[in-house]
TORPA-4810 file (N, C-alpha, C, O; in nm, 3 decimals):
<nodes>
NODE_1_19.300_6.304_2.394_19.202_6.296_2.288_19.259_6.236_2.161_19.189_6.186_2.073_X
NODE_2_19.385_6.245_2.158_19.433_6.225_1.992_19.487_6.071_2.021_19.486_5.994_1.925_X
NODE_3_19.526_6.030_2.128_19.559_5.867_2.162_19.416_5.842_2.192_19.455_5.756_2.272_X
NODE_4_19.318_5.837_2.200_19.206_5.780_2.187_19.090_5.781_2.063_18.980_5.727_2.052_X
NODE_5_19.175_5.876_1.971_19.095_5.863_1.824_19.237_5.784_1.788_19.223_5.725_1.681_X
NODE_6_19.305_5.773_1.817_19.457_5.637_1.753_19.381_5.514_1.810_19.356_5.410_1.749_X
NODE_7_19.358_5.535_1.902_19.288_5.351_1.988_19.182_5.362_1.923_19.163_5.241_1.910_X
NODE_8_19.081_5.416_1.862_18.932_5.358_1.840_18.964_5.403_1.691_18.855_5.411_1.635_X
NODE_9_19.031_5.426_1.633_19.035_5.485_1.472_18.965_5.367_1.390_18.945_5.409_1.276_X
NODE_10_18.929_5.263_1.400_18.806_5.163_1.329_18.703_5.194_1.340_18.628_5.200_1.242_X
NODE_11_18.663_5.225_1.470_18.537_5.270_1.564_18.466_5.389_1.492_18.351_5.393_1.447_X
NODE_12_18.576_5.495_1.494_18.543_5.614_1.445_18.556_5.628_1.319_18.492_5.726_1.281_X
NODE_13_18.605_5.580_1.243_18.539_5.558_1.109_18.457_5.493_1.063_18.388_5.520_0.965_X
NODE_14_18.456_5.413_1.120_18.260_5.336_1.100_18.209_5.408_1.149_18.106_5.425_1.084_X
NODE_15_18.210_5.491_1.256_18.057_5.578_1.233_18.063_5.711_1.185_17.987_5.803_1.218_X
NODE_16_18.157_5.717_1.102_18.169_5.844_1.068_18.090_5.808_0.921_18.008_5.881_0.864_X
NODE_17_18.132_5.690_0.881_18.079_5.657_0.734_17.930_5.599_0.757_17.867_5.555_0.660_X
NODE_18_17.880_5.600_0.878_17.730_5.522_0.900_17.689_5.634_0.913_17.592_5.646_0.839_X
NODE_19_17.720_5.779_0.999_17.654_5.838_1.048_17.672_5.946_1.012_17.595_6.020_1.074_X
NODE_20_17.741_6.009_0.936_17.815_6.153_0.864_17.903_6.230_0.997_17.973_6.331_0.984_X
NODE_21_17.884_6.170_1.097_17.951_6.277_1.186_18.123_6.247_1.201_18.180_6.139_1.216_X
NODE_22_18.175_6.366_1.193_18.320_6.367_1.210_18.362_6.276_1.265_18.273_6.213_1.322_X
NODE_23_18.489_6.223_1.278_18.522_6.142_1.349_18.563_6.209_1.547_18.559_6.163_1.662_X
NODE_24_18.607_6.372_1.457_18.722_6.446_1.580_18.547_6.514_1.660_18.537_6.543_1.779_X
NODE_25_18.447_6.523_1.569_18.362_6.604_1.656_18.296_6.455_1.764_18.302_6.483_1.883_X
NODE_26_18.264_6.372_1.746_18.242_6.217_1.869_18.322_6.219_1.929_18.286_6.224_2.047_X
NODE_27_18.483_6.216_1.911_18.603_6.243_2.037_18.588_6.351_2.108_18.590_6.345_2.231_X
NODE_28_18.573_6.443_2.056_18.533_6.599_2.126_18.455_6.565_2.237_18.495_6.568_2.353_X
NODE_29_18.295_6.517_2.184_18.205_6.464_2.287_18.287_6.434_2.414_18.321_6.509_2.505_X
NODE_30_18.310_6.282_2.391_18.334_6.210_2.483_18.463_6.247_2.603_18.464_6.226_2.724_X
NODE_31_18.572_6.313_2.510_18.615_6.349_2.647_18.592_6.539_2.645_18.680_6.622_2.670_X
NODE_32_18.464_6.563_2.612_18.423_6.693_2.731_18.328_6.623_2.797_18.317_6.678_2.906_X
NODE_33_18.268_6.550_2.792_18.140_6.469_2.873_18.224_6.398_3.005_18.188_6.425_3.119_X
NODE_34_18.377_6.274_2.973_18.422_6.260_3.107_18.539_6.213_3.037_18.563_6.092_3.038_X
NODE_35_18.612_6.288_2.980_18.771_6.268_2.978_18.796_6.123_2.910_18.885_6.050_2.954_X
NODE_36_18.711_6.083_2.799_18.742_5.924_2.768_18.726_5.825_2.882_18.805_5.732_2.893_X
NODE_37_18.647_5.839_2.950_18.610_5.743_3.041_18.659_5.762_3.197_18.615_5.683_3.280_X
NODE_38_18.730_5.844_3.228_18.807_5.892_3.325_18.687_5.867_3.486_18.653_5.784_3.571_X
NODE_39_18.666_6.007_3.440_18.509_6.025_3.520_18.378_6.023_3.455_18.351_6.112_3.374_X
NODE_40_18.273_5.908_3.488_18.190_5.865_3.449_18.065_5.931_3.550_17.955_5.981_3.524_X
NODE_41_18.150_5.901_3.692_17.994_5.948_3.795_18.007_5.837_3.888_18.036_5.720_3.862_X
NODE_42_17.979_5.898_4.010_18.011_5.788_4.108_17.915_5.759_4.211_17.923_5.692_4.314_X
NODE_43_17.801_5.843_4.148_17.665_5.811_4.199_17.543_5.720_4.230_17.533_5.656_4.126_X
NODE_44_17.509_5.706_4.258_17.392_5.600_4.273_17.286_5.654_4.155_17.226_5.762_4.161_X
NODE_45_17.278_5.575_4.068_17.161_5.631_3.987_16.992_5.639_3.992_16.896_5.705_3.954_X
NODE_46_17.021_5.547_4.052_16.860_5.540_4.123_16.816_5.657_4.234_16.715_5.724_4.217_X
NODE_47_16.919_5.677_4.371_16.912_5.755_4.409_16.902_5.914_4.363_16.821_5.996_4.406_X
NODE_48_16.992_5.935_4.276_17.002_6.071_4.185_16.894_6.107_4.131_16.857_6.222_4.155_X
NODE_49_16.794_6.003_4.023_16.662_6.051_3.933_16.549_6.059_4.095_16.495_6.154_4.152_X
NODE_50_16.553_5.925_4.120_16.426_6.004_4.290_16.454_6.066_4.357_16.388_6.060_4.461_X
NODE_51_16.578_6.179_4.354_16.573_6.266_4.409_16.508_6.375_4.346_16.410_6.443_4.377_X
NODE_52_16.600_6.375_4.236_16.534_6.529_4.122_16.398_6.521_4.124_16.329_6.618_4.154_X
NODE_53_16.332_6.358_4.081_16.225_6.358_4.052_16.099_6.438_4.123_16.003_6.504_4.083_X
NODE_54_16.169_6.385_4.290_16.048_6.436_4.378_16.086_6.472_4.458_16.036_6.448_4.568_X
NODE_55_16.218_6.564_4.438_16.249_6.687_4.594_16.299_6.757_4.495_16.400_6.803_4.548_X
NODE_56_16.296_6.808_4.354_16.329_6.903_4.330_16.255_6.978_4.199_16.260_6.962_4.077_X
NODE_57_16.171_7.082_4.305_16.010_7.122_4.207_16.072_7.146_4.066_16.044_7.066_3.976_X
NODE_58_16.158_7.258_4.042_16.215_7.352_3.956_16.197_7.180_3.781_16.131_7.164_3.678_X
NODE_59_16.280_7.123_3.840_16.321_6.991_3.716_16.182_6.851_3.709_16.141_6.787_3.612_X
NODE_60_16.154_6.847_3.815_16.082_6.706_3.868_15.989_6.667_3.767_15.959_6.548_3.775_X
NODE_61_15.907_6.761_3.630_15.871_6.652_3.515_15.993_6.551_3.446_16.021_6.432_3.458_X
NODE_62_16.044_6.657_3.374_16.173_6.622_3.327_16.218_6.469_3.378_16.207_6.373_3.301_X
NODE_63_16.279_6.451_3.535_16.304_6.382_3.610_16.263_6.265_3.630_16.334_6.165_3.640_X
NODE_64_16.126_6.271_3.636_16.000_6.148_3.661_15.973_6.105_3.546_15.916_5.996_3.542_X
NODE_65_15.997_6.156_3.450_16.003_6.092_3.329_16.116_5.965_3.275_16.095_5.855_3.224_X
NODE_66_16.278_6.055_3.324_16.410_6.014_3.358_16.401_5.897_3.424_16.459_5.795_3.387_X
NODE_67_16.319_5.906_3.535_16.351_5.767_3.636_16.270_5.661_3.570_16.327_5.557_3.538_X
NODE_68_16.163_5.673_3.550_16.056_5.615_3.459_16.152_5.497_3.335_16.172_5.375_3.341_X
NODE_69_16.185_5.577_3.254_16.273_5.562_3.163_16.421_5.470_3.201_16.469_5.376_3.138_X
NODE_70_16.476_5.542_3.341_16.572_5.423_3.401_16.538_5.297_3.430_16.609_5.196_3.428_X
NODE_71_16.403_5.311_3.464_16.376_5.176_3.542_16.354_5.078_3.418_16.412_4.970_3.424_X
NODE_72_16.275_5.106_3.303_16.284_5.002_3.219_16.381_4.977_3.184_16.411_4.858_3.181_X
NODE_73_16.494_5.096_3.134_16.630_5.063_3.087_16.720_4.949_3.138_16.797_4.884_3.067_X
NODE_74_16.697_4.928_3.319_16.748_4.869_3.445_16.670_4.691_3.375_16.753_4.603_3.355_X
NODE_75_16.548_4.665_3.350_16.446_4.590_3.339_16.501_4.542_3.214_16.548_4.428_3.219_X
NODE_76_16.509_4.608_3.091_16.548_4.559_2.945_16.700_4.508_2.932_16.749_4.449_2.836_X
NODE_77_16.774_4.554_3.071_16.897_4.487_3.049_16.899_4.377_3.162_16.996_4.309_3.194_X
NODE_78_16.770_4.373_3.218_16.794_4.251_3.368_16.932_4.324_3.444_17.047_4.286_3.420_X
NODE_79_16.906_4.409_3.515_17.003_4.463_3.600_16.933_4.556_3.709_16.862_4.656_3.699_X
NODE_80_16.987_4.478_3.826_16.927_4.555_3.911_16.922_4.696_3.959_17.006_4.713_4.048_X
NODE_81_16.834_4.831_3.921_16.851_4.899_3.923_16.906_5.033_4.048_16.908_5.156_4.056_X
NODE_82_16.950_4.903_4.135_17.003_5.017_4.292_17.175_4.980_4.218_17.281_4.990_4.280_X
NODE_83_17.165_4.953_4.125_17.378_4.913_4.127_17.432_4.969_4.002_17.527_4.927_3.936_X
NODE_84_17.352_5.073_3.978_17.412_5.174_3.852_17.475_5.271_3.897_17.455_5.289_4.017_X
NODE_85_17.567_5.368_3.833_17.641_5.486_3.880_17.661_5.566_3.785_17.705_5.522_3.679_X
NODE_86_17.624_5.748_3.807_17.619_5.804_3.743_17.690_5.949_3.793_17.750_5.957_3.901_X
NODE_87_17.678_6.045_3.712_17.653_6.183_3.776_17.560_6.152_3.862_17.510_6.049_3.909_X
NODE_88_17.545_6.296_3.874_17.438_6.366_4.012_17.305_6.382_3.923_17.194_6.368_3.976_X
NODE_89_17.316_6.406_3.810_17.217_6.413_3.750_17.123_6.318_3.665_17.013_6.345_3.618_X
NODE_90_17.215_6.168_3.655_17.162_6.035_3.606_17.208_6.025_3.482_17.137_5.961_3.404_X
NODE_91_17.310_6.072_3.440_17.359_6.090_3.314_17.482_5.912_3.297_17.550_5.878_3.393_X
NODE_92_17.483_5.847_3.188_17.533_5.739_3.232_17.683_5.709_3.139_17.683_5.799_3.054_X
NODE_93_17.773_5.647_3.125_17.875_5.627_3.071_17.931_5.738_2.996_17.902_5.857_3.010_X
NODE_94_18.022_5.680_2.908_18.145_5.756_2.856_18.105_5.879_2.792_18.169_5.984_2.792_X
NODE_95_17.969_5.853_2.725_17.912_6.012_2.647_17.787_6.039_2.745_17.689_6.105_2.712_X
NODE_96_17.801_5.994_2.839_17.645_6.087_2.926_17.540_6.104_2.902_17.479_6.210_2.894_X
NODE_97_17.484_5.942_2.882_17.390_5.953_2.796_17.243_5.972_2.972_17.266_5.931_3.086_X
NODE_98_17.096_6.055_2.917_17.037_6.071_3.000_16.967_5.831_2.978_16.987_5.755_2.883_X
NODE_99_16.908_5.810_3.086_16.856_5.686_3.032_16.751_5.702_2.889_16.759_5.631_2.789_X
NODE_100_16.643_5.823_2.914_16.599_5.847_2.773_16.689_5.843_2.627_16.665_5.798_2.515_X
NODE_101_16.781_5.899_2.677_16.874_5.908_2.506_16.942_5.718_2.482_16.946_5.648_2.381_X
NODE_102_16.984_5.690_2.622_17.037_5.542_2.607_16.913_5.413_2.504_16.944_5.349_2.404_X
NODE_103_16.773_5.414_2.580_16.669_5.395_2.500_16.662_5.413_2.373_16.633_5.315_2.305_X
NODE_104_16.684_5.529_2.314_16.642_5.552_2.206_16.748_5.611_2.099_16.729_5.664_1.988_X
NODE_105_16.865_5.584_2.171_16.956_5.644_2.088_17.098_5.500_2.067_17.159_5.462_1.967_X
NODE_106_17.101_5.462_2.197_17.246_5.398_2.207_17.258_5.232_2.131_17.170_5.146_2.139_X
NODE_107_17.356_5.222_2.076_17.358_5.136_1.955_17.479_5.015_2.007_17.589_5.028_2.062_X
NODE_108_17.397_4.893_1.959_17.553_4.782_1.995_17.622_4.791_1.899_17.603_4.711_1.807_X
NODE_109_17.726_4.894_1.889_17.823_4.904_1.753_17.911_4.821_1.757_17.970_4.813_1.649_X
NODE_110_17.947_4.757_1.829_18.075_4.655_1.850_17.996_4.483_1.827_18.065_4.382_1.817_X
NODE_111_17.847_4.483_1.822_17.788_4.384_1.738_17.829_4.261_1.882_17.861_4.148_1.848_X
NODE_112_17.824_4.295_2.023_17.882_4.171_2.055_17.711_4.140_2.188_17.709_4.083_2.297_X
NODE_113_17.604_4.205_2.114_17.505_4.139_2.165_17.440_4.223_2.304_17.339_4.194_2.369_X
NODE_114_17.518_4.316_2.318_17.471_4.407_2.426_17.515_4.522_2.393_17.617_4.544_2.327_X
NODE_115_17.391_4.651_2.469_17.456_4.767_2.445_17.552_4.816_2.584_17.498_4.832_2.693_X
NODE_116_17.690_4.836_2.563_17.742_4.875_2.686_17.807_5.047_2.676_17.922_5.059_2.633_X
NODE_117_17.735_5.163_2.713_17.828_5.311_2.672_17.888_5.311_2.804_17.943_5.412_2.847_X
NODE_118_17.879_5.205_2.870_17.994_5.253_3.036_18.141_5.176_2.989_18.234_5.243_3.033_X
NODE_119_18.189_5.054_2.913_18.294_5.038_2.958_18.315_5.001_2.792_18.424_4.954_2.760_X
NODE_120_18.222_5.020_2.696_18.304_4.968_2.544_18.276_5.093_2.511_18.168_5.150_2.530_X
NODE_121_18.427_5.163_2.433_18.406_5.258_2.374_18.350_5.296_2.232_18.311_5.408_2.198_X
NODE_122_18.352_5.149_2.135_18.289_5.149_2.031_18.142_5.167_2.080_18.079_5.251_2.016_X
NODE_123_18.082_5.109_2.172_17.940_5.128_2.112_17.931_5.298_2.202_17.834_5.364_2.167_X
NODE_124_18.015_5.359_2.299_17.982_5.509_2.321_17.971_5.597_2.180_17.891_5.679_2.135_X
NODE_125_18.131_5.519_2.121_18.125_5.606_1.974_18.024_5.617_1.870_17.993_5.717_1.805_X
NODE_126_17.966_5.471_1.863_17.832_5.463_1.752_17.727_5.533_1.829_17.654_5.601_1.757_X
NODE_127_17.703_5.536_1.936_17.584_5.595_2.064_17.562_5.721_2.007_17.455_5.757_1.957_X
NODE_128_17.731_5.834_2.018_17.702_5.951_2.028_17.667_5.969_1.861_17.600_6.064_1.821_X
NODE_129_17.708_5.894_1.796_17.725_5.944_1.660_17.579_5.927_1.586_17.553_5.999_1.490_X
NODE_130_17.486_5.832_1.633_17.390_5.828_1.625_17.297_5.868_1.697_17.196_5.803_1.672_X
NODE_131_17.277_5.956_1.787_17.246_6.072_1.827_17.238_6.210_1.741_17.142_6.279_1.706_X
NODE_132_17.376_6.222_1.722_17.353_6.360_1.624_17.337_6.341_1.515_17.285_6.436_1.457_X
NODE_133_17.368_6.225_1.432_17.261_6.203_1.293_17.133_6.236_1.326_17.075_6.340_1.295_X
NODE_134_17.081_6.121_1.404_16.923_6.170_1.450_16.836_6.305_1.464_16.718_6.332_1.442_X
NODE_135_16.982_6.401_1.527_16.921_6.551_1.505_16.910_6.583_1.427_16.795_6.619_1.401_X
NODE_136_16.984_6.593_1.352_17.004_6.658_1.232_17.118_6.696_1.118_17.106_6.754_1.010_X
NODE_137_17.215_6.648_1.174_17.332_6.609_1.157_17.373_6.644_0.992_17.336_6.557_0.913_X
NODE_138_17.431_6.739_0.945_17.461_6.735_0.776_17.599_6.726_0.748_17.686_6.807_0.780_X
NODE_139_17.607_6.655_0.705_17.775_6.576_0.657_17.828_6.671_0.585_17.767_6.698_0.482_X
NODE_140_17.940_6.742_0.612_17.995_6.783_0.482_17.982_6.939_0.527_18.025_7.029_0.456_X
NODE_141_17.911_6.963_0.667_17.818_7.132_0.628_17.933_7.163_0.765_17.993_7.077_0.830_X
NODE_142_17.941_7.335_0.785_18.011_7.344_0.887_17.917_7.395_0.975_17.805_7.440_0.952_X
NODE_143_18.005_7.379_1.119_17.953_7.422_1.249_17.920_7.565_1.286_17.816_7.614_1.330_X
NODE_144_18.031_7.617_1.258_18.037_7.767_1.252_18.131_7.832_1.250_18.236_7.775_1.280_X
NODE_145_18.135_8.003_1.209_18.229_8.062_1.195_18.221_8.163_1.298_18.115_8.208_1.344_X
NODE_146_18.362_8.204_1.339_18.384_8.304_1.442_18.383_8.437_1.322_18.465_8.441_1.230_X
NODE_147_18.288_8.530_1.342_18.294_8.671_1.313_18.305_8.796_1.431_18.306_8.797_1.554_X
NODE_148_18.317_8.952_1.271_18.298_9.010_1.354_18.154_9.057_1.356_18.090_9.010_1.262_X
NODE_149_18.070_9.154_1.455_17.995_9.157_1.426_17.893_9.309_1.518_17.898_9.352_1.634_X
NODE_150_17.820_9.344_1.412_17.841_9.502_1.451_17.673_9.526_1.378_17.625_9.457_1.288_X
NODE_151_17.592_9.670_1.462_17.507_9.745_1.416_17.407_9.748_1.494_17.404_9.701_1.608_X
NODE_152_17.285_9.826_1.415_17.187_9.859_1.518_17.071_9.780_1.505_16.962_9.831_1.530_X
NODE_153_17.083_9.622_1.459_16.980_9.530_1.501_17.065_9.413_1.561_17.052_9.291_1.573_X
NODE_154_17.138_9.490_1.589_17.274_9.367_1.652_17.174_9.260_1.783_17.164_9.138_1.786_X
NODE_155_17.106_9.373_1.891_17.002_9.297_1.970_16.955_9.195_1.968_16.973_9.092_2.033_X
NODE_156_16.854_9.241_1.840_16.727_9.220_1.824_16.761_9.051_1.742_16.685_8.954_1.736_X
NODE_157_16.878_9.066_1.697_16.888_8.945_1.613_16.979_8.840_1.724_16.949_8.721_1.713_X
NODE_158_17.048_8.861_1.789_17.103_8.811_1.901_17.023_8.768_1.960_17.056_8.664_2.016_X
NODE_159_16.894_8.809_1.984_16.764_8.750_2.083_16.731_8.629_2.012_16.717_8.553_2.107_X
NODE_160_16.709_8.558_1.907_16.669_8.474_1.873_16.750_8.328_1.874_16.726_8.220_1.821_X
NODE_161_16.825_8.363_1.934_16.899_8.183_2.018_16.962_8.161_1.903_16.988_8.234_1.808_X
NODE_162_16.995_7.987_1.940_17.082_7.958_1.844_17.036_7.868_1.703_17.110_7.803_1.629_X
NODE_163_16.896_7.885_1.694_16.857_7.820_1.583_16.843_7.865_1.460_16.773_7.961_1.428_X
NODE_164_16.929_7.774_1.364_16.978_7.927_1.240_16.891_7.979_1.126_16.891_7.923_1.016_X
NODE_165_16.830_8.066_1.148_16.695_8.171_1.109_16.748_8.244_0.986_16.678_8.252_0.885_X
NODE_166_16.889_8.305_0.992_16.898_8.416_0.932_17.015_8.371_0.786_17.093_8.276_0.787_X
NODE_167_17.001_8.441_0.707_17.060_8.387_0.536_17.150_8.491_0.531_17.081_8.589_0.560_X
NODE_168_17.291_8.536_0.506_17.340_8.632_0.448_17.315_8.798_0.456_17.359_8.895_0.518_X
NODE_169_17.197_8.761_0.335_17.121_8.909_0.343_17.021_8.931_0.361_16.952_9.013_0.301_X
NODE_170_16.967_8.798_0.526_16.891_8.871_0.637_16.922_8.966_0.709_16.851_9.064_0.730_X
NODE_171_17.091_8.936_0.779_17.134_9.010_0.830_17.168_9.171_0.782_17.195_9.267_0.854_X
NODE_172_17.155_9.163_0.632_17.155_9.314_0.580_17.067_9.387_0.596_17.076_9.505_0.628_X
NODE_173_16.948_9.311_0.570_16.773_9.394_0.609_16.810_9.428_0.783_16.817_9.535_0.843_X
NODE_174_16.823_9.334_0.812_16.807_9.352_0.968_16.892_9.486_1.036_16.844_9.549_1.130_X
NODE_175_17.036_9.525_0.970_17.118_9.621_0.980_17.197_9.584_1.056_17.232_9.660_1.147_X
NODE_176_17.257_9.445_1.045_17.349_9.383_1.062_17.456_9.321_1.037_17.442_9.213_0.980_X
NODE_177_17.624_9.372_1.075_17.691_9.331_0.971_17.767_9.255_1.023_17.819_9.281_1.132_X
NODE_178_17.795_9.123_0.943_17.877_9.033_0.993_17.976_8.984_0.881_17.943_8.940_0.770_X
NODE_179_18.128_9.003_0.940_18.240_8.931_0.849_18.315_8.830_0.965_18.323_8.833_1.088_X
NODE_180_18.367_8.737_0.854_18.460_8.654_0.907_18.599_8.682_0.968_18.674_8.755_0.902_X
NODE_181_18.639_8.637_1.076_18.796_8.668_1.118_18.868_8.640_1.110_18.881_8.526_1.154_X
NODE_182_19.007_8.712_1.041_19.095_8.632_1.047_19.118_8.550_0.886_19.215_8.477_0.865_X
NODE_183_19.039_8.571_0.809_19.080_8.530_0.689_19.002_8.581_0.591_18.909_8.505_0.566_X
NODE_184_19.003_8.679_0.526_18.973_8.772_0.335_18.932_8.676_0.262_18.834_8.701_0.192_X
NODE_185_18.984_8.555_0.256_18.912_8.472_0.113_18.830_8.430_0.166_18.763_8.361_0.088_X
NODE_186_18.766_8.429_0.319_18.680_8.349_0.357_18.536_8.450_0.328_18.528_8.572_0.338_X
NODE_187_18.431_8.350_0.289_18.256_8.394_0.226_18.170_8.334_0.341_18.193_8.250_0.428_X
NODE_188_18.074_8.402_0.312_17.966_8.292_0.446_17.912_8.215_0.363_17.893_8.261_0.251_X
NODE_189_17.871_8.079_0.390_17.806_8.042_0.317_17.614_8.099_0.304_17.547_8.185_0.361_X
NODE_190_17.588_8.002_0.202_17.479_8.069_0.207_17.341_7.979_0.302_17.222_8.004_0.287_X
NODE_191_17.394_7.880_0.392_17.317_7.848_0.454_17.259_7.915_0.581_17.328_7.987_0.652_X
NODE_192_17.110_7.885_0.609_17.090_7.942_0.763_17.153_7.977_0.827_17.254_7.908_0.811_X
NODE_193_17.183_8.094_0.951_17.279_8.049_1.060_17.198_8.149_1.199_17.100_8.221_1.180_X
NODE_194_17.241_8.138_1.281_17.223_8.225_1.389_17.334_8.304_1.439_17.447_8.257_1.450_X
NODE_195_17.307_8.411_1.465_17.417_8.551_1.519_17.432_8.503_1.680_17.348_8.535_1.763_X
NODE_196_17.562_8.413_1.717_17.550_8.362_1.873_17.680_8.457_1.911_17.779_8.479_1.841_X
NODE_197_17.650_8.508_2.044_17.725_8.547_2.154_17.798_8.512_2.261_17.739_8.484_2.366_X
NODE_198_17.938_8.508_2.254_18.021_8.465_2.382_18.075_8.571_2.456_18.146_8.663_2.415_X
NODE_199_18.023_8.540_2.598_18.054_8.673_2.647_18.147_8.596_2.781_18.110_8.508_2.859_X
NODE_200_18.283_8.672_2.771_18.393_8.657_2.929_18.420_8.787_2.995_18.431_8.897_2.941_X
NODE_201_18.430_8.752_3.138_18.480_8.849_3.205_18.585_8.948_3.177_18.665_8.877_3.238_X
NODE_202_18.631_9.011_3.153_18.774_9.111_3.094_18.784_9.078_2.988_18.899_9.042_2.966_X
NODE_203_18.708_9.069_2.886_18.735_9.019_2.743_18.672_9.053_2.627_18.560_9.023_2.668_X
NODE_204_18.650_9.095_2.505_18.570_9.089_2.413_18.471_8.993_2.377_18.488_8.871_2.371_X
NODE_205_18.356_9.065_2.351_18.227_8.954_2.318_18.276_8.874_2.175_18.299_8.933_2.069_X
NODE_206_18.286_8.756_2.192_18.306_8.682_2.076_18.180_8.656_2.000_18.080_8.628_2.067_X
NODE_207_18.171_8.661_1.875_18.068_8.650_1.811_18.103_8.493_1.683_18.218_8.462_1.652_X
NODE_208_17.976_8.417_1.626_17.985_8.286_1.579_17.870_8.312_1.468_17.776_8.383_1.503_X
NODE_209_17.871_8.272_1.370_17.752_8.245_1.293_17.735_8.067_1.332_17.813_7.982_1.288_X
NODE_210_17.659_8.046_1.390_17.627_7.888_1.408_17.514_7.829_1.324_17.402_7.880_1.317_X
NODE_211_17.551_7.717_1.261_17.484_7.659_1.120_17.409_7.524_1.155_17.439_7.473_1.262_X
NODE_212_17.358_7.490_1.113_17.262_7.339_1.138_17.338_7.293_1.263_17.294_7.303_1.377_X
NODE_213_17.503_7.221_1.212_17.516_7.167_1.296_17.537_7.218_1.454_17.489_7.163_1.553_X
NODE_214_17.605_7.317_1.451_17.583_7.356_1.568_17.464_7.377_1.657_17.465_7.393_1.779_X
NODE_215_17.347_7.374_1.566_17.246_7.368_1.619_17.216_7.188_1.696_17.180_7.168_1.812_X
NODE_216_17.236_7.110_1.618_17.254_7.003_1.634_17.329_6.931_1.805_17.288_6.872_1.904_X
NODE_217_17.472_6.989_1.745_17.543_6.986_1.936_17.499_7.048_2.010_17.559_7.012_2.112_X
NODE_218_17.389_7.169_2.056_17.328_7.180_2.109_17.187_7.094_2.192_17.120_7.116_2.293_X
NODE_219_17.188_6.994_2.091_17.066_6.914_2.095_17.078_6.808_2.213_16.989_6.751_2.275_X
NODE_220_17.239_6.800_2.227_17.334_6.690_2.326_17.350_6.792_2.461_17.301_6.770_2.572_X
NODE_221_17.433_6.910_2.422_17.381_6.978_2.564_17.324_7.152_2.506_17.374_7.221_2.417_X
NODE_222_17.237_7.176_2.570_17.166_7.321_2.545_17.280_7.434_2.542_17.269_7.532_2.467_X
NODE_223_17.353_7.422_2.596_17.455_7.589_2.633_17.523_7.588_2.535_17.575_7.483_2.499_X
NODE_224_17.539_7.691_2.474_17.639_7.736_2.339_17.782_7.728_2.341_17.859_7.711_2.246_X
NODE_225_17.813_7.745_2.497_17.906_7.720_2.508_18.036_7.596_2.499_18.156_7.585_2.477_X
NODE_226_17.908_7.513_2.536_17.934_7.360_2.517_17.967_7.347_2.333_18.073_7.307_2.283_X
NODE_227_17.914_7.368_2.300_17.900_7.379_2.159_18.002_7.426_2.056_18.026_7.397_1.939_X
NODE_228_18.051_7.507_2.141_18.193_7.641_2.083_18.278_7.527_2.160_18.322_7.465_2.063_X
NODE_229_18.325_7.464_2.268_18.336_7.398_2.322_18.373_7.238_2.242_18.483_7.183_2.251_X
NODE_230_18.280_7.194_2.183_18.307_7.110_2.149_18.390_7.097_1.957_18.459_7.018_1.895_X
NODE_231_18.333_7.210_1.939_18.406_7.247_1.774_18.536_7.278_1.799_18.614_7.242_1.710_X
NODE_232_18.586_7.336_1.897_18.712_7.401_1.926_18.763_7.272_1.981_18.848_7.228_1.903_X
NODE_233_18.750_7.211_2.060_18.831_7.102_2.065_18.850_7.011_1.982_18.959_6.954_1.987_X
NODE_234_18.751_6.968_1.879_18.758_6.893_1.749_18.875_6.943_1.660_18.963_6.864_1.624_X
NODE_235_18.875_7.049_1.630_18.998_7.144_1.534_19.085_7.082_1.633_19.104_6.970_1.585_X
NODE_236_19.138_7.089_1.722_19.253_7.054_1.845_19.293_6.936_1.783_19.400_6.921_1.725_X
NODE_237_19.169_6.817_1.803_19.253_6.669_1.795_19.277_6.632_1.671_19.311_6.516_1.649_X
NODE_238_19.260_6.748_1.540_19.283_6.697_1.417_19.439_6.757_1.387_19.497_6.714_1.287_X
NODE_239_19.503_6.851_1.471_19.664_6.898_1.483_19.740_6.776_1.509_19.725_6.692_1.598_X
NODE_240_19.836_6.783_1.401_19.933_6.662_1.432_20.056_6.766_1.481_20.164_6.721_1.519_X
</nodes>
């Protein structure tokens, strides 16, 4: 991760200054999505969306929408659409993009006349980075903090996912108490956040106040984990 923010360090500062997003949280992305290009998917993409689409009830709007969406994608780049390769799930190049997000998200950052997120890493980097601007993305704001976290609306406030609802001294009404770990001078801020839960086998429930943005990397993949996931490896590639 840290020799590939050294190889694209132009890359990633142009879109860090186009798009407010970190430079280390887009590296994060890309190699938890496939290792900097490593593993991309070795699938047939065509095959993969008509499958989901229409042998698999549980996903198959979702899907038919997906393939829908591939096929013009296949059409707007003149490429025949039986000779793409993906996951299993139709997810495509270096940041995994679905063909919907490629449409409407993926950018020719490298300016050389095509969009490519399978084999140029500048335009994966401008791709992902303009993505999470698009969500919602706030420059400058943090992801979240690991607390501790304790009481008897502990539940009830845990039930409400990860979209950040609660201010400080919501959590006081609510009878909920949350401090930071691991460091005394540290304050919460006073933005939104949500009370999120990590739970491991033989282990203590880890607890997060998660703030816009984390709401945000969620937006790329749903599981929180991914999310804790991708902040924690960002802190990683900024250690020299």
């Amino acid at each position: 991760g840290r020799r590939f923010m050294t190889d694209h360090a132009d890359a990633l500062a142009r879109a860090e200054a186009t798009y407010g997003v970190p430079r280390e949280i887009i590296a994060a992305i890309i190699g938890i999505e496939t290792i900097y290009g490593r593993n991309t998917g070795r699938v047939n993409t065509l095959a993969a969306l008509a499958t989901l689409a229409f042998d698999y009830p549980p996903r198959a709007e979702l899907f038919r929408r997906e393939l829908s969406e591939y096929l013009l994608l296949a059409r707007e780049a003149k490429r025949d659409p039986r000779n793409y390769k993906s996951s299993y799930a139709g997810a495509l190049g270096l940041p995994q993009f679905l063909p919907s997000s490629i449409r409407a998200y993926a950018v020719d950052f490298n300016d050389d006349g095509e969009i490519d997120i399978a084999t140029s890493p500048t335009d994966a980097i401008g791709s992902v980075a303009r993505f999470l601007n698009h969500h919602g993305w706030r420059s400058g704001e943090p992801i979240a903090i690991i607390v501790n976290a304790s009481g008897d609306g502990l539940a009830e406030v845990l039930g409400n996912g990860v979209l950040p609802s609660f201010l400080p001294a919501t959590y006081e009404k609510l009878k909920v108490s949350v401090a930071p770990v691991g460091a005394d001078d540290t304050v919460l801020v006073e933005n939104p956040s949500a009370l999120i839960d990590f739970t491991s086998p033989n282990a203590s429930t880890e607890y997060r106040l998660g703030y816009q943005n984390f709401y945000v990397i969620t937006r790329y993949n749903r599981s929180r984990f991914y999310a804790a996931a991708v902040m924690d490896l960002a802190a990683e590639l900024l250690i020299k």
